[in-house]
N, C-alpha and C positions, 0 to 999 in steps of 0.2 A: 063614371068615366070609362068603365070598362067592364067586358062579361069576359069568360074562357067557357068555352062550349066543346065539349070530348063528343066527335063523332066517328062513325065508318062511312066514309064518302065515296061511294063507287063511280061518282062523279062522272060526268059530264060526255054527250054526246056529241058528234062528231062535227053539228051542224053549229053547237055553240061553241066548238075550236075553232071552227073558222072564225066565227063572229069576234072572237076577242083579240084576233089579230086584225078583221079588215077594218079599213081608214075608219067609216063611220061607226063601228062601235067604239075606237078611241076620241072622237070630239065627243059621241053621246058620254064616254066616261068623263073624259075632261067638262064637262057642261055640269055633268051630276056631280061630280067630287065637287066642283064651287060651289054646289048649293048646299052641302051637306050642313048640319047643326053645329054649332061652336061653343052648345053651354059648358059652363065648369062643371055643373051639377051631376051628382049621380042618379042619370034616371034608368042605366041599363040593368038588369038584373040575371042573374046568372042562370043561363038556360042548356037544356039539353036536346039533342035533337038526333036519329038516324035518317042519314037521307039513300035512299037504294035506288040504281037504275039500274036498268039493262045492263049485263057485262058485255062488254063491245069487245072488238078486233080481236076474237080470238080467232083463229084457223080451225080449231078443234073443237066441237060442239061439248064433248067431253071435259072439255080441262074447263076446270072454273078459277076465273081469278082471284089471288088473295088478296084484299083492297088494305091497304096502306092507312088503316088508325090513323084521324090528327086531332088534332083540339087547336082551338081556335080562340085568338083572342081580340075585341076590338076596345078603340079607344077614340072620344072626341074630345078635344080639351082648347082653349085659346087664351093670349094673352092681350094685352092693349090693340097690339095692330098686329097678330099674326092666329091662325087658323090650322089648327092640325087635326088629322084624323090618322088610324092604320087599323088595319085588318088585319091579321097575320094569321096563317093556317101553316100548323108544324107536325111532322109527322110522331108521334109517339114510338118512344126509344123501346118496341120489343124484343126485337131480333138484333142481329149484329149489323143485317142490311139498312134498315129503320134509322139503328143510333150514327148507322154512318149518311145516311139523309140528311139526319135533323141534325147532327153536328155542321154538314156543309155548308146548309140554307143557312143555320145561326150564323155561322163565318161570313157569307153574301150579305146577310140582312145589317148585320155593323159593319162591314165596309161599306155597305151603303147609305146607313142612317150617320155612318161619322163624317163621311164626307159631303151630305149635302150643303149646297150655297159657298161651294170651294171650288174656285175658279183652278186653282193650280196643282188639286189633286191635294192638298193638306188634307191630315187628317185632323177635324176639330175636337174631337173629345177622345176621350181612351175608350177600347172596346168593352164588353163586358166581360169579367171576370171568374161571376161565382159561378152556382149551380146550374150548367147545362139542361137539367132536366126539370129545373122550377122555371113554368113557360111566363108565369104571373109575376116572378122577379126578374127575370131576365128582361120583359116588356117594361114593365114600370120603370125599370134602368134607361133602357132607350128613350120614351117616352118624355120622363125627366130631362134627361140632358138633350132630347131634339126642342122640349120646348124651354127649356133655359136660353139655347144659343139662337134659335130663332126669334124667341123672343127679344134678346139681346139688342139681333142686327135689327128687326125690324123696329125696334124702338129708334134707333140710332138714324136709322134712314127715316124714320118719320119728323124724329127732332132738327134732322138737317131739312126735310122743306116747310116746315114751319117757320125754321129760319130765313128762308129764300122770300118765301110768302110774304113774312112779316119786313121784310127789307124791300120789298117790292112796292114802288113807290106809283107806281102808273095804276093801281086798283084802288078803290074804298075800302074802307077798314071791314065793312059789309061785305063786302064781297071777300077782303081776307078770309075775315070768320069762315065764311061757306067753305071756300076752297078747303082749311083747318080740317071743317067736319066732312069732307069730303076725301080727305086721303084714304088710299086704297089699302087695305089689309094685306098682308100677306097670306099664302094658302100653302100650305103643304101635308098631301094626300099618300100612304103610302101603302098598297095591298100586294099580301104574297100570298096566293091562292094555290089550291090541285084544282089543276086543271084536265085530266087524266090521268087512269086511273086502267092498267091493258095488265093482261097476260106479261106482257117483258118488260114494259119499262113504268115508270109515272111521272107525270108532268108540275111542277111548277112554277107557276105563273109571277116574274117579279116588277113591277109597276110603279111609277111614283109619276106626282105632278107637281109641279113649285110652281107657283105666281112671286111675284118680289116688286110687285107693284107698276110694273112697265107695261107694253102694250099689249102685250098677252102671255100667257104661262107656255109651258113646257112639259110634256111629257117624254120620260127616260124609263130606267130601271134594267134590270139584267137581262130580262126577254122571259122564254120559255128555256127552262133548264131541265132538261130529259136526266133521269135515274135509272139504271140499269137493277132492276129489283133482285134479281140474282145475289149480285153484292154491294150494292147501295152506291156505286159509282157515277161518277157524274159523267156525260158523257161531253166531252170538252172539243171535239171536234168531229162533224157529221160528216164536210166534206172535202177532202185530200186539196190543200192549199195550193198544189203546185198543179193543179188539173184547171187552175182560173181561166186558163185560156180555152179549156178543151171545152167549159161547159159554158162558153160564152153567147152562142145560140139556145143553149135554153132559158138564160138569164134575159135577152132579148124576148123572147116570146114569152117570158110572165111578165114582162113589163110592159110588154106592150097589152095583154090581155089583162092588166090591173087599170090600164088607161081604160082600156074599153071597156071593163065593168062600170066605168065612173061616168061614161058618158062621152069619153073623147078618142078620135078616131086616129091614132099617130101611125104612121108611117115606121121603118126603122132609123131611117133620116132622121125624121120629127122627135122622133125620141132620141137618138142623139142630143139634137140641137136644145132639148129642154131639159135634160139631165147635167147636175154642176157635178159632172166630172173633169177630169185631165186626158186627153188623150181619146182613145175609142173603145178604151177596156174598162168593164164594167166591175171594179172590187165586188168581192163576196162580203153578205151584209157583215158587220160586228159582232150581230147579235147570231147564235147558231140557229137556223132552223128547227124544227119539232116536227115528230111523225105522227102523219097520221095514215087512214087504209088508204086513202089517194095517195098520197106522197109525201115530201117534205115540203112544210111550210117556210119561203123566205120573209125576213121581214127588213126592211131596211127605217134605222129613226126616224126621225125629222133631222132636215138638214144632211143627210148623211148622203145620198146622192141625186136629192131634186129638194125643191123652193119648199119652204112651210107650207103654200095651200094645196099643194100636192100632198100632203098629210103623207102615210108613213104606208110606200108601196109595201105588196105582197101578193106574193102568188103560191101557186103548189105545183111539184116539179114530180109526175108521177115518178112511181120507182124505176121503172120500166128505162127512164130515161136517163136517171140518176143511179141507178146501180152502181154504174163504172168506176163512179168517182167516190164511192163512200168509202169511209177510215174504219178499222178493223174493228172499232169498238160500236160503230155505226152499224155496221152489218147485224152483231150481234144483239142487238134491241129492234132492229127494223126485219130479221130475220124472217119471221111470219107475212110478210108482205112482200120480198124479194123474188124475182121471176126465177123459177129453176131452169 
């Protein structure tokens, strides 16, 4: 049901940061998380591995970066009518900057695994308690109680159309049966990955996907959550709230160059007129941006300001352009790439 794998990950190149924010590498996840395996059985076994690349974005050929220890745990498990999987990569507690990572991310990972399939923000289980630095009880905790309560609803919605089915008087009993063995599972996939891995800051990566049986799933999760390596800070706001309006021409030309990466040619009009916003001001996404040597990556959800098949914009906002408007805590993790 599960491995924990202790690496040094110097992680990831610049070209597969983008990738895991533009549109198509979240339907190719969303496509691949549905297909993942759902046995109970224990077939994974406990492996170990380093994986080393290139040290990126440094300014200084001289300075080598210290890569951020984690260990890694995954897990597939399922119940009657429900599907779970996670991946979880957690920095190891050695320094003061480390335990105050890994303490953060455990914080993010149980308000996110207790409130899934909670419409109104409840929280369904209690968070975990015991030992922060045991990664193998801390997971088997979440794991347990995600597939208790999923389990639960997804039994409960399957028993109600069974119900429906079986009262359903305009089909054959033949054709009940099918429909029966033909209800849909539930799916829910959740990975928290480094995703960089620099000289100032490290990145990761928080993702989840629910299906609950309707006409298609969902992809959410916290975003990219940048750490300030210095002192293990989270960096909560990249850029100055009150410059919305100032930076409303550059928020326009990534969206309009997200269109045209995809194939479609909008106008500034055009893209008005297909964006479900209010008004003509363009909100900064929810989710913060991440740096990279280009610039800051935006990302906006699904739903959050254009239709699902518009999948989830995003562009990069060189620094060049964005300098003005970054927050004091911003500057200092994007320092190395800021115009003098």
């Amino acid at each position: 049901m599960y491995y924990i794998n202790s690496s040094c990950r110097y992680i990831v190149n610049e070209l597969v940061m983008k990738l895991v924010i533009h549109k198509t590498f979240y339907i190719g996840i969303s496509l691949g998380l549905m297909l993942l395996g759902t046995s109970c059985q224990n077939k994974s076994q406990p492996t170990a591995q380093t994986n080393i690349t290139e040290e990126s974005e440094s300014t200084n050929s001289a300075e080598t970066v210290s890569p951020v220890e984690t260990e890694i745990f995954k897990m597939k498990d399922s119940t009657t009518y429900a599907d779970l999987s996670f991946e979880i990569e957690l920095p190891v507690a050695r320094q003061d900057s480390t335990t105050a990572i890994r303490r953060k991310l455990i914080q993010i990972l149980g308000n996110r695994l207790s409130h899934i399939s909670s419409y109104e923000g409840e929280q369904l289980y209690p968070l975990y308690n015991g030992n922060p630095q045991d990664t193998k009880e801390l997971m088997n905790y979440y794991c347990k109680q995600t597939k208790a309560l999923l389990g639960k609803q997804s039994d409960d919605d399957a028993s109600e159309r069974i119900r429906y089915i079986r009262e359903n008087s305009d089909i054959t009993d033949t054709e009940k049966e099918r429909q029966i063995a033909d209800i849909p599972h539930w799916e829910y996939d959740f990975t928290l990955k480094k995703i960089a891995d620099t000289l100032n800051y490290v990145v990761f990566q928080s993702a989840d996907y629910i299906y609950m049986g309707g006409a298609h799933g969902g992809i959410s999760g916290d975003g990219c959550l940048t750490f300030n390596k210095a002192n293990g800070s989270l960096v909560t706001q990249f850029v100055d709230s009150t410059c919305t309006a100032a930076i409303q021409p550059l928020l326009v030309k990534g969206l309009i160059t997200y269109y045209s990466d995809n194939g479609a040619t909008v106008t500034q009009q055009d893209l008005f007129d297909r964006l479900l916003i209010e008004g003509d001001r363009i909100p900064l996404p929810a989710l913060q941006p991440y740096p990279t040597r280009d610039g800051l990556v935006f990302t906006y959800q699904q739903y959050e300001i254009a239709s699902y098949a518009d999948g989830m914009p995003n562009f990069t906002i060189p620094y060049q352009d964005i300098a003005p408007y970054l927050t004091p805590e911003a500057k200092k993790v994007c320092q190395p790439y800021l115009p003098q």
